[in-house]
Residue frames relative to the residue before (quaternion, step in Angstrom):
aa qw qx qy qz dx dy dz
X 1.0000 0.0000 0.0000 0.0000 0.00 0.00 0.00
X 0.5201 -0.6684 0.4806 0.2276 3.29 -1.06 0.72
X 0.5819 -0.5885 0.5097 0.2351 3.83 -1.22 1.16
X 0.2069 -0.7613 0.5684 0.2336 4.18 -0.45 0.65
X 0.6411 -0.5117 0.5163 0.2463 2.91 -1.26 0.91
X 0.3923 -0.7235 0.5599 0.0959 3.25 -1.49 1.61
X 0.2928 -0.7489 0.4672 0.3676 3.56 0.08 1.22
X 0.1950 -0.7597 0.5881 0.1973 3.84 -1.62 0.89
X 0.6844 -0.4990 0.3585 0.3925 3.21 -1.25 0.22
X 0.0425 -0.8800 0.4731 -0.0011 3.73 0.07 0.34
X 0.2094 -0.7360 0.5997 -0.2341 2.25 -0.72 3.28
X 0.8027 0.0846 -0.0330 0.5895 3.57 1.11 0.11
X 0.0346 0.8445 -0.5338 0.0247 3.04 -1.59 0.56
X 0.5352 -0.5958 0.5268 0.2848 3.22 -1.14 1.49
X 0.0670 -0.6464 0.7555 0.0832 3.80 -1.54 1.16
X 0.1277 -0.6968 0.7022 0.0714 3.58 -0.96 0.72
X 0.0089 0.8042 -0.5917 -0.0547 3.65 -1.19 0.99
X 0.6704 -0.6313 0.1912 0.3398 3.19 -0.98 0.81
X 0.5654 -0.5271 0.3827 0.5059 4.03 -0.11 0.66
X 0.9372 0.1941 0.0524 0.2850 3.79 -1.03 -0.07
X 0.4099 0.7657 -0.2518 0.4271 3.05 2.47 -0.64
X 0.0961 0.8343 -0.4943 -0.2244 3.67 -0.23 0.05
X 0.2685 0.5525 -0.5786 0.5365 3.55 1.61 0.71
X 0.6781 0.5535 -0.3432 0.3406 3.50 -0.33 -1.77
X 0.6734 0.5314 -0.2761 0.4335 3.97 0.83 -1.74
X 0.8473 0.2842 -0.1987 0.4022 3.76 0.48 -1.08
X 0.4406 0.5911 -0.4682 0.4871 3.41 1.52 0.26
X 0.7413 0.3450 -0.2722 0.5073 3.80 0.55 -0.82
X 0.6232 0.3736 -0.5066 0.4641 3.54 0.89 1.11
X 0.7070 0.2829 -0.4499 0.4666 3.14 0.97 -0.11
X 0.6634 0.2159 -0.5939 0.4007 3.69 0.10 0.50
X 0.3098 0.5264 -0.6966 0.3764 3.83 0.50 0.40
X 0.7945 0.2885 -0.2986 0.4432 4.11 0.10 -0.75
X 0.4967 0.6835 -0.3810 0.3756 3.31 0.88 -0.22
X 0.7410 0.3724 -0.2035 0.5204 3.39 0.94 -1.33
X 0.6284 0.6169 -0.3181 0.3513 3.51 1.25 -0.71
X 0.6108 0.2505 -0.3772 0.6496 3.56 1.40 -0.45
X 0.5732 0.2654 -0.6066 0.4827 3.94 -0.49 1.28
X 0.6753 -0.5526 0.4438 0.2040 3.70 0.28 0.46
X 0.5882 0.4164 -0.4854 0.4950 3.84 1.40 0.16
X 0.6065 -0.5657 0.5394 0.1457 3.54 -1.66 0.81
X 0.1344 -0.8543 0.4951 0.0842 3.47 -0.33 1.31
X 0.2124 -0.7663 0.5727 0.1993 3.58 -0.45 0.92
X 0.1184 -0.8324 0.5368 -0.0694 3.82 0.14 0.97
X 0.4390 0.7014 -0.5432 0.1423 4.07 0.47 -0.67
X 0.3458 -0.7388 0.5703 0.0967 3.30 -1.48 0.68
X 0.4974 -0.3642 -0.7576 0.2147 2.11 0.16 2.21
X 0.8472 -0.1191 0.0998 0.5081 3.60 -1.85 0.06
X 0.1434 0.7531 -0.5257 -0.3685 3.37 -1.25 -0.21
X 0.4593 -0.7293 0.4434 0.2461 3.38 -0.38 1.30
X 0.6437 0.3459 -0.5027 0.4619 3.83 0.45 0.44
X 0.6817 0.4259 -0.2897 0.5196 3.49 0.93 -0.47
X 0.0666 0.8502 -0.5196 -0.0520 3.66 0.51 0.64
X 0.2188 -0.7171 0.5047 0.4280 3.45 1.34 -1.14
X 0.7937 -0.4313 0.2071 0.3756 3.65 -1.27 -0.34
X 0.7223 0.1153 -0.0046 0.6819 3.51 1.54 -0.39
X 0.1041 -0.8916 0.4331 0.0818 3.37 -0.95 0.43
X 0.0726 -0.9033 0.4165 0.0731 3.46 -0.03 1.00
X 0.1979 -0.8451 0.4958 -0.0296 3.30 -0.73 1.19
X 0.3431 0.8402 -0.4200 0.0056 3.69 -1.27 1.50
X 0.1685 -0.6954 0.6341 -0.2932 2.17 -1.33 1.84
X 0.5004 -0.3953 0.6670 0.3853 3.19 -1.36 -1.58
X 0.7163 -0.4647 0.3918 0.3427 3.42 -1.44 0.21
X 0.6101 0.3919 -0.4604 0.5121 3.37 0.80 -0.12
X 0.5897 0.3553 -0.4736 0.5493 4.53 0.46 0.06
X 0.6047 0.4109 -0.4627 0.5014 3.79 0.25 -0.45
X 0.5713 0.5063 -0.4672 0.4460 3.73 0.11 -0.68
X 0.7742 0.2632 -0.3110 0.4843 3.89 -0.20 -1.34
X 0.6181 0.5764 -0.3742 0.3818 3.43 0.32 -0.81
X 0.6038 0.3443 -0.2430 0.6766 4.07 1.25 -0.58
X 0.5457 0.5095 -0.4249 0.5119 3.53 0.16 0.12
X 0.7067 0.5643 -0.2040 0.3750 3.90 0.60 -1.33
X 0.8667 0.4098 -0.2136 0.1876 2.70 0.68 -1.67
X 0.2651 -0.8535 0.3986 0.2060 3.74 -1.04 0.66
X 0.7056 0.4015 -0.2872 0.5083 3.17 1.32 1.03
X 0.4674 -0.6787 0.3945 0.4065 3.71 -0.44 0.81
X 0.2920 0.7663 -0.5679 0.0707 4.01 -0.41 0.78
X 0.5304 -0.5084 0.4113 0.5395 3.77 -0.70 0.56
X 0.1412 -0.6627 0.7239 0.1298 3.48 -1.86 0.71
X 0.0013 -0.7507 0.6606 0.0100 3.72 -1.08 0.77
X 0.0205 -0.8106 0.5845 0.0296 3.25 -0.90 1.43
X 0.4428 -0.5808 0.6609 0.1728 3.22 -1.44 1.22
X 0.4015 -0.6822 0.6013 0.1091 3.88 -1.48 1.08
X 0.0554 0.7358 -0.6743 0.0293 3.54 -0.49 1.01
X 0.7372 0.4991 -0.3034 0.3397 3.70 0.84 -0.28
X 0.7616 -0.3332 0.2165 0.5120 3.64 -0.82 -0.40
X 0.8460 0.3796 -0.0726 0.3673 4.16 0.31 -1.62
X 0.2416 0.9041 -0.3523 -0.0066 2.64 1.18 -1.84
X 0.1273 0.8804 -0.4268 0.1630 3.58 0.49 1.41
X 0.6247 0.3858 -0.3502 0.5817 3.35 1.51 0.19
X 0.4643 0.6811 -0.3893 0.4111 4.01 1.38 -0.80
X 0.0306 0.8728 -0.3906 -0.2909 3.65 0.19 0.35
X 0.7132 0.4705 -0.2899 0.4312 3.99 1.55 0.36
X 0.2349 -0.7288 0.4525 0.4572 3.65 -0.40 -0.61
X 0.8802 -0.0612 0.1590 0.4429 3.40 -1.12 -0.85
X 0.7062 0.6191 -0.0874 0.3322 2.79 0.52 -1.80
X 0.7642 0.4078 -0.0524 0.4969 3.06 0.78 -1.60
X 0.4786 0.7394 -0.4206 0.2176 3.47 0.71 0.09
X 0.6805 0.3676 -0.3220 0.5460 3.71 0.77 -0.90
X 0.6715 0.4850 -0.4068 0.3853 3.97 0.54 -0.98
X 0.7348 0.4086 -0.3083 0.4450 3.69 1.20 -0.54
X 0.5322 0.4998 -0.4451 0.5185 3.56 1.36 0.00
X 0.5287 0.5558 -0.4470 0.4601 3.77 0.92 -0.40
X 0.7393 0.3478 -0.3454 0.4617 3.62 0.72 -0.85
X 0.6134 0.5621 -0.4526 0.3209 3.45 0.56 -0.33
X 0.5519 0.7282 -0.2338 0.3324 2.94 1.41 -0.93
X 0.6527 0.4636 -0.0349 0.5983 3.14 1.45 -1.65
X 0.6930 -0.5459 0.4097 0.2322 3.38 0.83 0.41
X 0.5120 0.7083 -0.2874 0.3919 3.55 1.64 -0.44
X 0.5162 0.7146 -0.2509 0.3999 3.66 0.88 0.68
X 0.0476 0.6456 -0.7622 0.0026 3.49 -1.14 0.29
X 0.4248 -0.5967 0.6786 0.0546 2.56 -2.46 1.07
X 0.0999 -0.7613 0.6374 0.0653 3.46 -0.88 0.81
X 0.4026 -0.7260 0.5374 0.1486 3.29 -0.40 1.29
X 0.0113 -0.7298 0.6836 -0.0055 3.87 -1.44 0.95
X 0.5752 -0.6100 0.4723 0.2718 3.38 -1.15 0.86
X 0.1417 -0.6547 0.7418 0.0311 3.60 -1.15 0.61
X 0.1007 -0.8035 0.5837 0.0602 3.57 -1.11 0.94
X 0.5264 -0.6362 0.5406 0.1609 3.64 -1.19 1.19
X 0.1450 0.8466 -0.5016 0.1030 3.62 -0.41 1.12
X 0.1701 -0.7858 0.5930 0.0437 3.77 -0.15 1.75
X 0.0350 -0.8136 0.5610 0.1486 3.37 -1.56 0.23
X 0.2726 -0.8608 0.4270 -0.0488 3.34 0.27 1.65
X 0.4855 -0.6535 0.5359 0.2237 3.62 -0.50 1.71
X 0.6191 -0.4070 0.4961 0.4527 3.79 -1.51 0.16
X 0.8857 0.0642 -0.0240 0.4591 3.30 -1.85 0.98
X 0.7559 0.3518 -0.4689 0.2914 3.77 0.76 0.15
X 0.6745 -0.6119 0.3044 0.2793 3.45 -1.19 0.83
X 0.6602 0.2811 -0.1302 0.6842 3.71 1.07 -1.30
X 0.2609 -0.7337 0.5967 0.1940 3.27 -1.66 0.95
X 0.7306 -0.5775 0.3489 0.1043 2.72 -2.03 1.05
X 0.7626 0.1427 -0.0663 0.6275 3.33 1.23 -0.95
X 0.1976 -0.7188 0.6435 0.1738 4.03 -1.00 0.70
X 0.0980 0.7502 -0.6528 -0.0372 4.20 -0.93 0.36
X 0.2417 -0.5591 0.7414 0.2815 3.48 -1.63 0.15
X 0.1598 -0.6418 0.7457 0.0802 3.61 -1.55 0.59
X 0.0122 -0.7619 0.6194 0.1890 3.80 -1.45 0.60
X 0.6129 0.4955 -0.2420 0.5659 3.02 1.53 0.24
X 0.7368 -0.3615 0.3005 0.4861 3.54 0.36 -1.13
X 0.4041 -0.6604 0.6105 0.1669 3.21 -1.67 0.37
X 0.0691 -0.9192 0.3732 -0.1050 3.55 0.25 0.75
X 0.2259 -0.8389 0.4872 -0.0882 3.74 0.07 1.84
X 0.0249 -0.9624 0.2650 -0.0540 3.19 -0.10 1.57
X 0.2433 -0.7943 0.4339 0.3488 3.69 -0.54 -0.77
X 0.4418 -0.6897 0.3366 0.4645 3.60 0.25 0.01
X 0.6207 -0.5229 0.3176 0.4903 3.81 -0.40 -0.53
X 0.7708 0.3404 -0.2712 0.4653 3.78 0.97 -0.19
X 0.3466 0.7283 -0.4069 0.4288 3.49 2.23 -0.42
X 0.5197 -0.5159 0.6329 0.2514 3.94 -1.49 0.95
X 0.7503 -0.3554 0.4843 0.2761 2.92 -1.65 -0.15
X 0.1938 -0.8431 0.4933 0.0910 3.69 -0.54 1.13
X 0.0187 -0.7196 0.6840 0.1185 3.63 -1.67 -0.31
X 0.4157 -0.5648 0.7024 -0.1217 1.69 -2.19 2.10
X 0.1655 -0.5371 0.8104 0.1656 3.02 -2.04 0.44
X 0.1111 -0.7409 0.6584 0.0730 3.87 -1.36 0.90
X 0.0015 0.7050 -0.7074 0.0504 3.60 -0.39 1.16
X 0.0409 -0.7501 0.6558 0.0750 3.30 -1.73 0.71
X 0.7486 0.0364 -0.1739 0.6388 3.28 -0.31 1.11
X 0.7317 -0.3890 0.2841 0.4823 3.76 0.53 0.48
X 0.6457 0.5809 -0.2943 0.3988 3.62 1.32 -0.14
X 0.5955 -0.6466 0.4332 0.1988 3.54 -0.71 1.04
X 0.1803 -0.8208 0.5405 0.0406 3.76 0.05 1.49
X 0.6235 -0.3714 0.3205 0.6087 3.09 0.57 -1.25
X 0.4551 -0.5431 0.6883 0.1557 3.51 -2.00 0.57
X 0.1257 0.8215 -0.4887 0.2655 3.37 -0.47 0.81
X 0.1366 -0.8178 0.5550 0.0665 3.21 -1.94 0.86
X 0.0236 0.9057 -0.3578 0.2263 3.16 -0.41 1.05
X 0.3971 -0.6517 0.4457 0.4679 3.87 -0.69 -0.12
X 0.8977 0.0185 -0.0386 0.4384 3.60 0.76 0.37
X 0.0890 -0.8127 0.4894 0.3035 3.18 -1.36 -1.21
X 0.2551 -0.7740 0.5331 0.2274 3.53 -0.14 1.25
X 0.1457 0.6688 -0.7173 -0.1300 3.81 -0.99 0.38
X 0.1498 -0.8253 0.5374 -0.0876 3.55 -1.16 1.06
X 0.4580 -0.6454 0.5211 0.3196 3.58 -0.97 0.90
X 0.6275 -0.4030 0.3986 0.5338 4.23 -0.87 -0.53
X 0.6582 0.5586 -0.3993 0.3087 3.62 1.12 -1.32
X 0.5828 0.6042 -0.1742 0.5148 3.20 1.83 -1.32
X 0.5749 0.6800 -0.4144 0.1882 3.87 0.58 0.08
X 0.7540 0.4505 -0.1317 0.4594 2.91 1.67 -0.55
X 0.4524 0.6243 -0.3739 0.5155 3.23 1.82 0.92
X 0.7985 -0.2860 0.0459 0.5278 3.71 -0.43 -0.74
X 0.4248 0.5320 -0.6081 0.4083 3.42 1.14 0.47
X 0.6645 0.3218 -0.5032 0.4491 3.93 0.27 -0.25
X 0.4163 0.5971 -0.5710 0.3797 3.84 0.91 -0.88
X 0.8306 0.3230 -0.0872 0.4451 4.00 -0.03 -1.56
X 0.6224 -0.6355 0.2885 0.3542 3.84 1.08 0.75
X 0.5231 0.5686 -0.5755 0.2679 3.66 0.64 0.23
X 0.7293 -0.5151 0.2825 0.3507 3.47 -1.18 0.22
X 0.3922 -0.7187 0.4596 0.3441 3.64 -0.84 -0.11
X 0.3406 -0.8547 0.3825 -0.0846 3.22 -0.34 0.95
X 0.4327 -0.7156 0.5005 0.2239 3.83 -0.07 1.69
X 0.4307 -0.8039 0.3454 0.2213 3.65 -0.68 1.64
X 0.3636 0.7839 -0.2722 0.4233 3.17 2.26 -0.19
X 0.4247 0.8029 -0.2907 0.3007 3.25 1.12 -0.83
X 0.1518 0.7682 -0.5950 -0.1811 3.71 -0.77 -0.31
X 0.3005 0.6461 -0.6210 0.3265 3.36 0.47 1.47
X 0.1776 -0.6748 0.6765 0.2354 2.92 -2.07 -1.22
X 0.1243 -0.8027 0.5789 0.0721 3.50 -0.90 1.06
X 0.3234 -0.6605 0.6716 0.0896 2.88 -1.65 1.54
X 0.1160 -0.7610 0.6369 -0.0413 3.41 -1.10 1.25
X 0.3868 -0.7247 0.5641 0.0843 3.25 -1.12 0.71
X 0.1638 -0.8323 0.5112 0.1382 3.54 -0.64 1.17
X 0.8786 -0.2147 0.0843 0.4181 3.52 -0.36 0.91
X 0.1011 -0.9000 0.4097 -0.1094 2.98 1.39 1.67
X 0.5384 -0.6512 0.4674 0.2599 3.43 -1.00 0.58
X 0.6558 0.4720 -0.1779 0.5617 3.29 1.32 -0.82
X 0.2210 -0.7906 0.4902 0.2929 3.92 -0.41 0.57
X 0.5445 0.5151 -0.3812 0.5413 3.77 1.38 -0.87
X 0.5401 0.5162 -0.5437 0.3823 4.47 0.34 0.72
X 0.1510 0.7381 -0.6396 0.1529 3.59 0.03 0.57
X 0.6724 -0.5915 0.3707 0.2462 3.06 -1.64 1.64
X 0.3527 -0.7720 0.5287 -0.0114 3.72 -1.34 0.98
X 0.4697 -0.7099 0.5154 0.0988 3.57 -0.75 0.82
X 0.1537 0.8507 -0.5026 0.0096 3.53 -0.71 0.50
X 0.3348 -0.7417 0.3918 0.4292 3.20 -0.84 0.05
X 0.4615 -0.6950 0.4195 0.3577 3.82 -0.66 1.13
X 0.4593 0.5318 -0.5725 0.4224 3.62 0.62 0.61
X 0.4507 0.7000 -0.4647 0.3015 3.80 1.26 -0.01
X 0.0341 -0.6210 0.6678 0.4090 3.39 -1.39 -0.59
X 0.3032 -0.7344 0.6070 0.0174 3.02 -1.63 1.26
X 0.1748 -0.7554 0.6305 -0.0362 3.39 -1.25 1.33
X 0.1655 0.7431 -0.6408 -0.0994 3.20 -1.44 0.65
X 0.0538 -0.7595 0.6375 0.1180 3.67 -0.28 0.68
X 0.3992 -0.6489 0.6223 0.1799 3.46 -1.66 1.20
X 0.1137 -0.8184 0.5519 0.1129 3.74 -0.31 1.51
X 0.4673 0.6889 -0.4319 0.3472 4.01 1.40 0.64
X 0.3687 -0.7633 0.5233 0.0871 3.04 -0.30 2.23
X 0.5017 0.6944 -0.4189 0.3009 4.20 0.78 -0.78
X 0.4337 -0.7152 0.4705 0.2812 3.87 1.09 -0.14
X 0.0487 0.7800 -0.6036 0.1577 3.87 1.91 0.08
X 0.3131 -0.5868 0.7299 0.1579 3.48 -1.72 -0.27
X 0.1067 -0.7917 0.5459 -0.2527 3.01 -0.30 2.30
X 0.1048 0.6826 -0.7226 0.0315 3.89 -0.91 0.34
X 0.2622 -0.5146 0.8091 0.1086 2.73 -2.39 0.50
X 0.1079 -0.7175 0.6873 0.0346 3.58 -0.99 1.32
X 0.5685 -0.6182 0.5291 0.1213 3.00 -1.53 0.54
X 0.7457 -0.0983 0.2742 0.5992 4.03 0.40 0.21
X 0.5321 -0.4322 0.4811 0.5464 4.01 0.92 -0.10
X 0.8455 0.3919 -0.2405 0.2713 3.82 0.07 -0.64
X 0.8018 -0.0576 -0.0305 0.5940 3.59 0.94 0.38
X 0.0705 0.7570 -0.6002 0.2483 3.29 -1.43 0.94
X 0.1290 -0.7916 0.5862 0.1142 3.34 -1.43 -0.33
X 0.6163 -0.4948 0.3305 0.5159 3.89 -1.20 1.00
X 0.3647 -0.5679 0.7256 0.1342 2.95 -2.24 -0.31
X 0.0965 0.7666 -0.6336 -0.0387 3.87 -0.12 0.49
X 0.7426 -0.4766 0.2341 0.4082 4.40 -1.21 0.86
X 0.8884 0.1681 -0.1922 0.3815 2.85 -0.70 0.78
X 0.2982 0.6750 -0.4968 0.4568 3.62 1.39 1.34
X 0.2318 -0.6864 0.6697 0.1631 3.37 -1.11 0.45
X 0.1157 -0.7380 0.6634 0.0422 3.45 -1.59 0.31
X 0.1486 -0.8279 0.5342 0.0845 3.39 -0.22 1.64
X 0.0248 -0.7236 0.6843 0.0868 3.82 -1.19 -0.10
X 0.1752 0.7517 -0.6306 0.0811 3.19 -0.96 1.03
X 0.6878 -0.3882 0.3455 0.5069 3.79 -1.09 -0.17
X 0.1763 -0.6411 0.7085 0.2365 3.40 -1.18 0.30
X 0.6999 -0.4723 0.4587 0.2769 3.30 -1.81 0.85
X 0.6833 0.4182 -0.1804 0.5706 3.72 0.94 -1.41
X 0.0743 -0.6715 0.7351 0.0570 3.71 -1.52 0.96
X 0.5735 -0.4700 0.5847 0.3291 3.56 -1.87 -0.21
X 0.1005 0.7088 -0.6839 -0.1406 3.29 -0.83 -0.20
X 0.2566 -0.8359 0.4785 0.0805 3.22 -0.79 1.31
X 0.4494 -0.6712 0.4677 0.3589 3.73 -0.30 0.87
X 0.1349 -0.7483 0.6377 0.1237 3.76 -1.12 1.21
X 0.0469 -0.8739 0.4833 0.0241 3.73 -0.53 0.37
X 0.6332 0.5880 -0.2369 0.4440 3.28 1.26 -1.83
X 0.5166 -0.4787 0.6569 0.2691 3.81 0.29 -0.81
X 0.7217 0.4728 -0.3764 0.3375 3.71 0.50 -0.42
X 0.3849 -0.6785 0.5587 0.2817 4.19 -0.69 0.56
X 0.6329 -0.5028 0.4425 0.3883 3.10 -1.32 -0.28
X 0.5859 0.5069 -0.3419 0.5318 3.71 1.32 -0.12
X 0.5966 0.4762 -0.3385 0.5502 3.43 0.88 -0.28
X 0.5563 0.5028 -0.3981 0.5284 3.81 0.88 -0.20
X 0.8063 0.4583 -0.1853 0.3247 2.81 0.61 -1.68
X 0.8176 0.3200 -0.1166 0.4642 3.52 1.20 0.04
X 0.3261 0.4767 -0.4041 0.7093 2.39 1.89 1.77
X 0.8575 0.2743 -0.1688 0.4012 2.98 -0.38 -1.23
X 0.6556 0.4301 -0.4097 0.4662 3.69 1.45 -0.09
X 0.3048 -0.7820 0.4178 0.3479 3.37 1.27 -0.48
X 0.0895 0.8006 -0.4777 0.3506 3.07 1.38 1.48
X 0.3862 -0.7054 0.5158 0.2954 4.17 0.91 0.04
X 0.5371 0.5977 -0.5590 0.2044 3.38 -1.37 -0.77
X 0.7592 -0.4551 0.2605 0.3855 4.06 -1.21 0.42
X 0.8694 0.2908 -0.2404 0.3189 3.29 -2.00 -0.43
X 0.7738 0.0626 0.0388 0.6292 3.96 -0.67 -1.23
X 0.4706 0.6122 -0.6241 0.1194 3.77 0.12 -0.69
X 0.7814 0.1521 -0.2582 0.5473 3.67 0.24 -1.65
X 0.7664 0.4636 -0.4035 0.1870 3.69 -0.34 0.23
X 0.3848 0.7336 -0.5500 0.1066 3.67 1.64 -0.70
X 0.8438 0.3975 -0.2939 0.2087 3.32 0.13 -1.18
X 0.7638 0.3509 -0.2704 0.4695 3.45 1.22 -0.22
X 0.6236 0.3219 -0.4043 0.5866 3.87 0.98 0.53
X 0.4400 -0.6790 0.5842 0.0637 2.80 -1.00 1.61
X 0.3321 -0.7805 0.5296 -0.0071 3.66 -0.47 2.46
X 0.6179 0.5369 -0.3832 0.4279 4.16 1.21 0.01
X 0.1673 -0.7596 0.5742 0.2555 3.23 -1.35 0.60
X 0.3743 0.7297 -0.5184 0.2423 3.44 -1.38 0.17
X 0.6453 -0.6510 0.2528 0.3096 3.30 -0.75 0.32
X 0.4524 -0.7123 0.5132 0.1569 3.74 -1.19 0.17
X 0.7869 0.4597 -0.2240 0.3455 3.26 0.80 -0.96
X 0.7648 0.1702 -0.4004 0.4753 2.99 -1.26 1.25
X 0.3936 0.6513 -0.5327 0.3703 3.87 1.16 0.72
X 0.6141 -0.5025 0.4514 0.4082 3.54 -1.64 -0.12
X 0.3704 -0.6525 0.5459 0.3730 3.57 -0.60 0.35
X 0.4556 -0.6738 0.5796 -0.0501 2.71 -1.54 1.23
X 0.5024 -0.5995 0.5947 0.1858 3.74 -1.03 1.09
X 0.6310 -0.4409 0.5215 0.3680 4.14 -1.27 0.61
X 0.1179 -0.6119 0.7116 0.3245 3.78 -0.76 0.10
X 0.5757 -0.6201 0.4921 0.2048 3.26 -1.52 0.98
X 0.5591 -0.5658 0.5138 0.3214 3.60 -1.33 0.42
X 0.4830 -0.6602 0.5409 0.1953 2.81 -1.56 1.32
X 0.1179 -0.7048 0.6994 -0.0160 4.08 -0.44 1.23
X 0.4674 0.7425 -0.3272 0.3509 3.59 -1.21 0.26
X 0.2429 0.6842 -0.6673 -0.1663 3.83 -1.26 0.04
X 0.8244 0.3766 -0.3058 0.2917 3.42 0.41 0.84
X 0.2155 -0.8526 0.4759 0.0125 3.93 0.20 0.89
């Protein structure tokens, strides 16, 4: 189990805005002044700097800027992301809710919910040190291209023979990462509490291969045994990566360093999950995303744009 985050005093803070967003651009100026009249130091640069996080970091966007932004960082500080996009299953507020939940954060009114982050080496054929190092908070993700044949894998865990196998891939994924293209490709969904990892098979050739559970204290191997020179990658979260040629391996283990995402709203992960899947059932389900779950005040904040419905079944 992961160590919780000691809560810090918070004299500054890291604003991440979405790339290209011009909502996302004039929102992190106006709480850049916001925080400046309360006396905390806004670290605002364009782009992020991930050594200079400051004492909290608040990110907006959508899950796909939280993702790189958790990837970056080189120090364990609370992250709190504000939803400007459509799903937004790791973001844990919307629009609305942004100053009344910085008030609580402010006040100390907060927990950290720790998420796994996974170490991921890619080691050329027959060589000993690898070539490429990644973090994944979502997933590591063994591919084919779109015109590339069917490939083969070997999956060893801990040095043990999983299976040999053909297929269009392999999805391996943290819990935070279950509800992205590991559900897209049928693997299960997967309480972020967890300290495992599921390996998921993308449109295996075999039907009797169904995706597998581990514990993320494992080391995982996949070596690509397709001699045909196909065009193969491992991506990082969807957002960065690099090819595979026969006989590469791709490890994935725990990293030492987690996220801890800032909780504020009151909502669980079942209450997401039954929203944002449109799965029904009582309380927050049909409303999380449009009734703003923080208290605190409003007045004298910037006004604030609708946060947008959540459209989608997969984040």
């Amino acid at each position: 189990m992961t160590k919780g985050l000691r809560k810090p005093r918070i004299r500054s803070v890291g604003i991440v805005a979405k790339e290209g967003s011009p909502e996302a651009a004039q929102l992190a100026d106006e709480l850049a002044e916001w925080l400046r009249r309360r006396g905390i130091e806004p670290f605002a640069a364009r782009p992020f700097d991930p050594e200079k996080p400051g004492d909290l970091v608040v990110v907006l966007g959508g899950d796909g800027t939280l993702l790189s932004v958790a990837r970056g960082l080189t120090a364990e500080v609370p992250v709190l992301g504000v939803n400007l996009g459509t799903l937004g299953f790791l973001t844990e507020i919307q629009r609305l809710e942004l100053y009344p939940a910085l008030v609580e954060v402010l006040d100390g009114e907060w927990t950290a919910e720790p998420r796994a982050l996974f170490a991921v080496e890619v080691f050329r054929r027959g060589e000993a040190l690898p070539a490429h190092r990644f973090r994944a908070f979502n997933d590591a993700v063994i591919t084919k291209s779109a015109l590339a044949r069917i490939i083969e894998l070997t999956l060893r865990v801990d040095g043990q023979v999983v299976a040999n196998f053909r297929s269009d891939g392999l999805i391996i994924s943290t819990p935070t990462g279950s509800t992205a293209y590991n559900l897209s490709a049928g693997g299960p969904i997967l309480d972020p509490r967890l300290a495992v990892a599921v390996l998921t098979p993308i449109c295996p050739h075999a039907l009797s291969l169904r995706p597998i559970v581990v514990p993320d204290s494992t080391r995982i191997e996949v070596t690509l045994e397709s001699l045909r020179g196909d065009k193969v990658y491992v991506t990082l979260d969807g957002q960065e990566g690099t090819s595979l040629g026969p006989g590469d391996v791709v490890r994935v283990t725990r990293s030492p360093r987690s996220i801890h995402l800032v909780k504020v709203s009151g909502r669980s992960f079942y209450d997401n999950l039954r929203a944002k899947l449109r799965w029904g059932g009582f309380g927050l389900a049909e409303g999380v995303a449009e009734t703003p779950a923080v208290s605190g005040t409003t007045a004298g904040l910037p006004a604030a744009a609708p946060a947008d419905t959540p459209e989608g079944t997969a984040g």
